[in-house]
MIBA-312594 format. One record per residue: x, y, z of N, C-alpha, C, O, CB in turn. Coordinates in steps of 0.2 Angstrom, whole numbers, plus 5000, padded with zeros to 4 digits. Each point is the difference from the previous one (the first is absolute). Glycine has a CB too. Example, Ala and Ser with C-alpha at 12.3 -4.5 7.8 and 13.67 -1.06 7.14 Angstrom:
2
506649725039499650065000500450065000500549995003498649955003 500750114990500450065001499650055003500350065001500349914989 
//
This chain:
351
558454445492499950055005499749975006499549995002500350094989 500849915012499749975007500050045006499949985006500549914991 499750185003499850025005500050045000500550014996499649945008 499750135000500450074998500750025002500250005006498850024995 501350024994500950055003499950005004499450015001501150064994 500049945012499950055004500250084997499950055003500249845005 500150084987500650094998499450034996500150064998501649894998 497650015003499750054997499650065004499749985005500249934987 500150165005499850035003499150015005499549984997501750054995 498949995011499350015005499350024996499449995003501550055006 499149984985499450024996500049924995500449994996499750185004 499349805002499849934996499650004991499550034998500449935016 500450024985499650004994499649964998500149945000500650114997 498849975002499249965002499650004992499950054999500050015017 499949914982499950014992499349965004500049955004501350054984 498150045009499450015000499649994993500150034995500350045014 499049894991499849964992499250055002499549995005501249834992 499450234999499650074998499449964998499450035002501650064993 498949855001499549984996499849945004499649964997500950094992 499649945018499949925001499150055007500050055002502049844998 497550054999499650045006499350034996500050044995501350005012 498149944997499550025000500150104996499750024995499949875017 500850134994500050075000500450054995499950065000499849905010 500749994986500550044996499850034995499450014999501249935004 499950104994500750045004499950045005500550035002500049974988 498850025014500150065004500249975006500450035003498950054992 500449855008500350005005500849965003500250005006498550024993 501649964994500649985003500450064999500550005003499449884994 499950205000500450034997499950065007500550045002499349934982 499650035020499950035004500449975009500350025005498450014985 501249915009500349965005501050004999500449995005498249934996 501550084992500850025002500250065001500650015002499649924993 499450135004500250065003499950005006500550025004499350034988 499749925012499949985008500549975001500350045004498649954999 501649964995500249985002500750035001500449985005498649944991 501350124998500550044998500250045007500549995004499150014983 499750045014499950065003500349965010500250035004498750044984 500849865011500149975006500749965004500250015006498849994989 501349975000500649974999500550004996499950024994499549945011 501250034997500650004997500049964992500349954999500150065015 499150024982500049954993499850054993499650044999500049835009 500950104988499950024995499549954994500149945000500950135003 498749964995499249964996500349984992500450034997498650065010 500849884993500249984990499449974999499949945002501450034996 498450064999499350014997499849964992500150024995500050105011 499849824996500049974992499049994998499549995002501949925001 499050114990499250004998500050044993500550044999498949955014 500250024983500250044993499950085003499550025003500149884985 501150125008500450045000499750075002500250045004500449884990 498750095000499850075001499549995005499750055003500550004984 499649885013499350005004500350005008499650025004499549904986 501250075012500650005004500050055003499850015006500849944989 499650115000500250085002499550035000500150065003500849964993 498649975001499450035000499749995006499750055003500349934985 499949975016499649985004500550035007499750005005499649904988 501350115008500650045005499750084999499850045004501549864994 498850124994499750085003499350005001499850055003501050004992 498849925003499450035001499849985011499550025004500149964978 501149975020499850015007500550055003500250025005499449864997 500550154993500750065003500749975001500350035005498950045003 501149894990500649995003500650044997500650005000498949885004 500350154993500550074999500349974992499849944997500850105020 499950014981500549984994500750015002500150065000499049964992 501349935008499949944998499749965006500250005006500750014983 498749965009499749955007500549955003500549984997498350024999 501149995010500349995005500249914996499649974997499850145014 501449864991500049934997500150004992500250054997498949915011 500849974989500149984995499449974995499749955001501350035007 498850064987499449944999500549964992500250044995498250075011 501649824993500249964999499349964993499649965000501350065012 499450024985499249954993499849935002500249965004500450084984 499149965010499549934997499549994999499649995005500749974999 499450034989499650014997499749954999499550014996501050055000 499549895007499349945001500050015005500450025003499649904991 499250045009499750015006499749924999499749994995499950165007 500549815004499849955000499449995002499950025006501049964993 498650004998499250015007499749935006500349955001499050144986 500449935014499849945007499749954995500249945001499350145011 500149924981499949934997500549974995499849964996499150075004 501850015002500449984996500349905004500049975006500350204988 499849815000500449935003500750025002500350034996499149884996 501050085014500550035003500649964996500450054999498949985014 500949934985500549974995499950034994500450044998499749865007 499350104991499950024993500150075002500450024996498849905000 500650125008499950075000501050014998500350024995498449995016 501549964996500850034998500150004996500050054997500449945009 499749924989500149994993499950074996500550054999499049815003 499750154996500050074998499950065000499750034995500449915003 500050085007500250065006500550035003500050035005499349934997 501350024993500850005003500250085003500450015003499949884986 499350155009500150075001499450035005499750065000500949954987 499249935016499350025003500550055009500650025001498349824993 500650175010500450045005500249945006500450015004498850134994 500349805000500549975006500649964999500449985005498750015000 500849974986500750014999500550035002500549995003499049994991 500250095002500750065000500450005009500649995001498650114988 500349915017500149995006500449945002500650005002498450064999 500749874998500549965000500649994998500449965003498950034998 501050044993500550014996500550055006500549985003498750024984 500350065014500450045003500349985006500550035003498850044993 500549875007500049995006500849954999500550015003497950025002 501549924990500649974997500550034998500549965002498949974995 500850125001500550024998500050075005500150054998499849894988 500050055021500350045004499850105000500250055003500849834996 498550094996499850085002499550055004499850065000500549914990 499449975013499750005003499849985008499749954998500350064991 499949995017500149985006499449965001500049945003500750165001 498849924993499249955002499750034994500250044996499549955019 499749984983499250014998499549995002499749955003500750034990 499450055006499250035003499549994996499850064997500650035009 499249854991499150004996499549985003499949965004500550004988 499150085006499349965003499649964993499449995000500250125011 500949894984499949954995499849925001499949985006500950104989 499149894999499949945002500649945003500649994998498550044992 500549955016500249955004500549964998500649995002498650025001 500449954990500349954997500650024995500549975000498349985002 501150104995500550064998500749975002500549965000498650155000 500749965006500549995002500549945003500650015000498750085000 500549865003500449945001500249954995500249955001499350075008 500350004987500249964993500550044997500649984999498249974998 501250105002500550065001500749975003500549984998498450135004 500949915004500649995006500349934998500650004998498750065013 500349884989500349944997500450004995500549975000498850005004 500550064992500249994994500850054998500449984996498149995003 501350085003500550065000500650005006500650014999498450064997 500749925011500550025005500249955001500750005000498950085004 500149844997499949945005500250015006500150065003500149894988 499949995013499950015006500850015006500549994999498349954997 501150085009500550005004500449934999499749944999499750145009 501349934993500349935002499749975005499750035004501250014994 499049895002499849935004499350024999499649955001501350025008 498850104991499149985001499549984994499950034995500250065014 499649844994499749964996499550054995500050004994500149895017 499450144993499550054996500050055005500150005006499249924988 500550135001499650065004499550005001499749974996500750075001 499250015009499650005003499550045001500050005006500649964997 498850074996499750054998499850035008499549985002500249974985 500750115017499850015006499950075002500350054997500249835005 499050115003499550095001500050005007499949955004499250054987 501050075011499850015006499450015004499850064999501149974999 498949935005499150015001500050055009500450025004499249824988 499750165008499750045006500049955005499949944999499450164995 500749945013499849955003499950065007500350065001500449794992 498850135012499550025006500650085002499850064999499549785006 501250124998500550035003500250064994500150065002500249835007 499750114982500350065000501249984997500550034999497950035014 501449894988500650004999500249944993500549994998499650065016 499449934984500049944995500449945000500349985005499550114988 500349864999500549965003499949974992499450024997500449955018 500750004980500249984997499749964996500049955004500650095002 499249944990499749934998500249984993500050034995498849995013 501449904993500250014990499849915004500049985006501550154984 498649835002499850034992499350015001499649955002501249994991 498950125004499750014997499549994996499450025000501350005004 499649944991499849984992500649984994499849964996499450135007 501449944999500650004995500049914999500050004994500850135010 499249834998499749924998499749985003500150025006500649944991 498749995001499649995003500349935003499449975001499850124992 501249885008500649945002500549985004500549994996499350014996 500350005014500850005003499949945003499549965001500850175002 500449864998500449975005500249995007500250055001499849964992 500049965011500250025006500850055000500150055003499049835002 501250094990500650055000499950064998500250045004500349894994 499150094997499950064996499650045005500150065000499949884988 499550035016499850045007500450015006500050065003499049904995 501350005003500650035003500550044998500450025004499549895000 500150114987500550064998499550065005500050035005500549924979 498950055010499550045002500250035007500350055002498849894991 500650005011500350045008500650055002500050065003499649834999 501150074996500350035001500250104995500450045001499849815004 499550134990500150064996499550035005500250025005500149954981 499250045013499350025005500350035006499950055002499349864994 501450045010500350035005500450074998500150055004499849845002 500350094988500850084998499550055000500150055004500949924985 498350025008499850074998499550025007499950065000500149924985 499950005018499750005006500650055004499850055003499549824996 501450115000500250005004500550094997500150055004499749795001 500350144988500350064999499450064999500250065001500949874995 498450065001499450034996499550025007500350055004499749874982 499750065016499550005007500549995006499850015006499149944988 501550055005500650035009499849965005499650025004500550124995 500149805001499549935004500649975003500149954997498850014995 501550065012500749975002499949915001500549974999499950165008 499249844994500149944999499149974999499649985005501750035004 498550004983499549995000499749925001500349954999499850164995 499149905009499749944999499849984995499750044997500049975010 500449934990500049964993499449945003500149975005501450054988 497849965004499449964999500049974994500250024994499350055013 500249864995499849994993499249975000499849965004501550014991 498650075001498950014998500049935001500449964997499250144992 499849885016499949924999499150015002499750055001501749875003 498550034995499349995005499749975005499549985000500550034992 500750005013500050005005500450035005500550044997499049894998 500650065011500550055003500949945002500650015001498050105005 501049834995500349965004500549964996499649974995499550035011 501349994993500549944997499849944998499649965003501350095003 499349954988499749934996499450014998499649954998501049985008 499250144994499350024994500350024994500650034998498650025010 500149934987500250004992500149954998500049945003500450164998 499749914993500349954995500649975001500250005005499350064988 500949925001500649955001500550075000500550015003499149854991 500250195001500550044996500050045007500650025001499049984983 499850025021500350065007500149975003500550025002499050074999 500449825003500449965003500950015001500350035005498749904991 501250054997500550024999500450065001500650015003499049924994 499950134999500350065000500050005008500650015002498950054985 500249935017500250035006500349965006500250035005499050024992 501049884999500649985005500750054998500450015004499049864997 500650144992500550044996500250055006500450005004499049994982 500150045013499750095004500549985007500650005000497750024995 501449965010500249975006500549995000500350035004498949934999 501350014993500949995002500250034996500549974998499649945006 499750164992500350044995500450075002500250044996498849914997 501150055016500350065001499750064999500250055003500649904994 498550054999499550084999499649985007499949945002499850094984 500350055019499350025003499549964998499750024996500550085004 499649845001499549954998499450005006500149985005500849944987 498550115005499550015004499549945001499550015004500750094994 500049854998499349954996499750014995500250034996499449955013 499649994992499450004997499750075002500050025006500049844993 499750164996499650074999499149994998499850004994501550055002 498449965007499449994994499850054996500250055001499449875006 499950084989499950074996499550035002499950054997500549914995 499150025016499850065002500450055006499850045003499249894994 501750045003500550055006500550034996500550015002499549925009 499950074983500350044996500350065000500650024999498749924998 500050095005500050085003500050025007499750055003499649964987 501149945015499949995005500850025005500150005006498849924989 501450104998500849995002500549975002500550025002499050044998 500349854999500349965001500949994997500549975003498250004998 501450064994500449964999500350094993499650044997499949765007 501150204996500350054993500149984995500150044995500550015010 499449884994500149984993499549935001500149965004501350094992 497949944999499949944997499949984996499850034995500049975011 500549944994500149974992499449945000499849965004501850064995 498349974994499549954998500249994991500550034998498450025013 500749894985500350014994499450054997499550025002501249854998 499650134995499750054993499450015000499650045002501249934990 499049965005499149995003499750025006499450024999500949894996 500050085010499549995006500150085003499550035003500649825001 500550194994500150065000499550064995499750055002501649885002 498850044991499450034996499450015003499650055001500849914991 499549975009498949995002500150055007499650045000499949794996 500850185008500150015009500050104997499650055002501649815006 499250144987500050085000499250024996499650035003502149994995 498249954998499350034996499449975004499549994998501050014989 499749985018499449975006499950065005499550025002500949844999 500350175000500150065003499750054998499650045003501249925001 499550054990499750074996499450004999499750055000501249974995 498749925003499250014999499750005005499450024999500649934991 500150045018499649995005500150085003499550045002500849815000 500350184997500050075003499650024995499450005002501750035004 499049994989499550024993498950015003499750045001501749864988 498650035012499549985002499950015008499549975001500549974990 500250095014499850015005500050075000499650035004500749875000 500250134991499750095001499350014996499650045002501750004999 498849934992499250015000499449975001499450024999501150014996 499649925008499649985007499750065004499450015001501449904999 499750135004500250055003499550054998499650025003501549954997 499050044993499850074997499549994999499550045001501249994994 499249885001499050004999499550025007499450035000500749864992 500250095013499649995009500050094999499550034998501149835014 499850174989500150075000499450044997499550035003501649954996 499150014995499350024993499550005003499750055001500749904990 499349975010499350005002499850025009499649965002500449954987 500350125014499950025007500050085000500550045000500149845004 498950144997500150095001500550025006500350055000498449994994 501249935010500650015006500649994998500450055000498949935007 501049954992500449964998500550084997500550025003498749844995 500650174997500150034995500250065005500650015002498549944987 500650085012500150045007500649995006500550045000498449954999 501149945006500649975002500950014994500550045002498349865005 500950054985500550024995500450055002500650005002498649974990 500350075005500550075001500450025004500550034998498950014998 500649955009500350025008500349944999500550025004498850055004 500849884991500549954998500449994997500549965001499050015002 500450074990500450004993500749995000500249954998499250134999 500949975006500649995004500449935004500549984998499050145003 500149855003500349965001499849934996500349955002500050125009 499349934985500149964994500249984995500149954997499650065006 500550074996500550014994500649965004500249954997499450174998 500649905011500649985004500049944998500549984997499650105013 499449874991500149925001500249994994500549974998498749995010 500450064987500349984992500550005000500349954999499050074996 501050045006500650014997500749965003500649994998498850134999 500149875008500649945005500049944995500649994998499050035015 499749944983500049995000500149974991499949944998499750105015 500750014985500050034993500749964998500450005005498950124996 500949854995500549984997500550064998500550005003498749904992 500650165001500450054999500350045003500350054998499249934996 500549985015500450045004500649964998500550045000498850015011 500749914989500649944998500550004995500649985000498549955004 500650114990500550014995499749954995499549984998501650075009 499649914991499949964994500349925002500450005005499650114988 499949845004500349935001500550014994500050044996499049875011 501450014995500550014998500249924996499949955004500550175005 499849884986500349934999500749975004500650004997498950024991 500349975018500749965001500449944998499749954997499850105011 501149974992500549934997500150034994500649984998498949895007 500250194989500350004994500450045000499950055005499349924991 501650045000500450005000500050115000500550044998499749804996 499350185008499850085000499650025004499649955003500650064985 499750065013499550015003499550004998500150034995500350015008 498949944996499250004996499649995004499949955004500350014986 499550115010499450015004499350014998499950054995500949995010 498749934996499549994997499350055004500049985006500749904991 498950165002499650075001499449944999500049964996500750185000 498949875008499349964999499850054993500450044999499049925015 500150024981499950034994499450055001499850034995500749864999 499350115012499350085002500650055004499950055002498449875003 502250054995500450065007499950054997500050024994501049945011 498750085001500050104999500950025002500549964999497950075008 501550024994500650074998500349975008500750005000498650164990 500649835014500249985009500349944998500649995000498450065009 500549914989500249925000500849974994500449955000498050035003 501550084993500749984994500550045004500549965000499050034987 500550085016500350025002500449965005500649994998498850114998 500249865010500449975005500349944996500549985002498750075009 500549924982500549944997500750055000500549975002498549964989 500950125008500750014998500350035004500550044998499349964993 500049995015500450005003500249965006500350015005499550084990 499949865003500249945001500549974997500449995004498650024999 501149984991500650014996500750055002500649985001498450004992 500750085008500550025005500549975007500649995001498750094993 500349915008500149955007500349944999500449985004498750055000 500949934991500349934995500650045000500449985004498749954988 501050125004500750004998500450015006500549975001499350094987 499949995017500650035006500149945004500549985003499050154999 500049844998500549935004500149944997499949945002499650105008 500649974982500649964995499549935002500349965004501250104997 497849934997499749955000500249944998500049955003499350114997 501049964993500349964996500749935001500149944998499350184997 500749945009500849985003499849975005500449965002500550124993 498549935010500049965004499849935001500249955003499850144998 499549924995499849914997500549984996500249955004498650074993 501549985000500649974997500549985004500549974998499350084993 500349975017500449995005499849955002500349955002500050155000 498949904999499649965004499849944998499949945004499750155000 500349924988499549904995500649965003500650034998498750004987 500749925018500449945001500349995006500349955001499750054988 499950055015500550025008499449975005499450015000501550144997 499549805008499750005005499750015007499649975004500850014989 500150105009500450025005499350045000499750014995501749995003 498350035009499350035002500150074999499550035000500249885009 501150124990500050074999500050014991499850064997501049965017 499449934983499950014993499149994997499650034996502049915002 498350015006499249994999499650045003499449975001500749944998 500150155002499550065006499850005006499450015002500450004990 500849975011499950005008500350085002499950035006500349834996 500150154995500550074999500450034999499650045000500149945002 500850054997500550044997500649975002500550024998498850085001 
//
């Protein structure tokens, strides 16, 4: 399954892991009705069968509810071991999801299940695009302006290459370019410094790679301009991509309640607050991951989209429709046009 029909029709089929997530079943079961009600997609609901239906009517979604709900009677949990789990979990829902997704019945998947799950899953089940070395664990982050920017890996290996960052990149420009509508996006690579010939041997390289590779190549990025709008796609490895995202999420975490403690103890403060509510809410929510939807394993041979594991009913909903957006502009098939081409319009310069 390397890419989407065109001959398939306009309503995607989007199979949804009922049981993956802090919040389940109500919030993945609540966010694909948002999600239904939003876009062009039909839902397939995996997860056991009555607990499934049970949890669709008691949010009202009528009889018979809207979609597909698709059994699976195991649930794999966050302390499960992600190989052992599949081993025996074969009927688990991200199994069953990945299954779905192999044998074409499916357009994407949507979990805020385990991480590790999931990509062991994908490996193992889908494997990867033609020519691409590994996949990439990548998210759309916030940044000042309001318009975000791309970042992988993630986590999905904690090990690359200068080649395998150079996949990254170039997959990172398709989705940039078909997903976020970036006609010729900027591609960075995380260093710790701005200037050429910073870093190690492994971003040395990667960025002489970068520079004569035909991508939008912007340079070196550091990770306090992150959020500064520099660049639509940065790439870094697995490792340094991990520590950079949970450096971000615990520092906003800590500066709103920061925020809140000064608040608390100031009877004015508390006063000002209120009459400010509003536009703090506003910054958070700028600021919030769940305007962004969901990340995605790029390079595996399917759609898989990954929900942080606290997403509320907003943050799963926009996963999936994020997912929707992959399919309409045939993500799949575009990266597979692009791993191995040199040409600046196949590496996302533009159409």
């Amino acid at each position: 399954m390397t890419g989407t029909d065109p001959g398939i029709p306009r309503r995607w089929r989007v199979a949804v892991d009922v049981m993956g997530g802090d919040g389940a079943p109500s919030v993945p079961v609540a966010a694909g009705l948002a999600a239904a009600a939003r876009w062009p997609v039909d839902i397939l609901w995996l997860g056991p069968q009555e607990r499934v239906a049970a949890e669709l009517r008691r949010q009202g979604a009528g009889s018979p509810p809207p979609g597909r709900i698709v059994h699976a009677s195991q649930v794999i949990e966050a302390g499960d071991s992600p190989v052992a789990a599949l081993r025996r979990k074969q009927d688990s829902s991200i199994a069953v999801g990945m299954r779905l997704l192999r044998e074409g019945e499916a357009d994407a998947f949507v979990s805020a299940g385990s991480t590790g799950a999931l990509m062991a899953a994908g490996k193992l089940m889908l494997g990867t695009l033609p020519r691409v070395a590994r996949p990439a664990l990548a998210a759309v982050l916030p940044t000042l302006d309001g318009r975000g920017f791309l970042m992988l890996d993630l986590g999905a290996s904690a090990e690359a290459d200068p080649e395998q960052l150079v996949q990254y990149a170039v997959m990172g420009a398709v989705y940039a370019r078909e997903v976020l509508e970036r006609p010729s996006p900027r591609v960075a690579l995380l260093n710790i410094g701005s200037e050429a010939g910073k870093g190690n041997r492994l971003y040395r390289e990667t960025y002489e790679r970068l520079a004569s590779s035909g991508l939008h190549f912007a340079g070196n990025v550091e990770a306090r301009e992150l959020f500064a709008g520099k660049a639509d796609v940065v790439v870094c490895d697995g490792f340094t991509g991990n520590v950079a995202l949970k450096a971000m999420e615990g520092a906003g975490e800590a500066c709103w309640k920061l925020l809140k403690a000064e608040v608390a103890r100031r009877p004015l403060a508390r006063v000002a607050a209120l009459l400010l509510r509003p536009v703090l809410l506003g910054v958070r929510r700028r600021l919030d991951y769940g305007e962004y939807g969901a990340a995605l394993f790029l390079g595996l041979d399917g759609l898989v989209f990954k929900c942080h594991g606290s997403s509320d009913t907003r943050a799963f909903a926009n996963g999936i429709g994020v997912a929707v957006k992959a399919c309409q502009g045939r993500l799949l098939h575009r990266i597979g046009e692009s791993i191995g081409k040199e040409d600046g319009e196949a590496l996302g310069r533009g159409r």
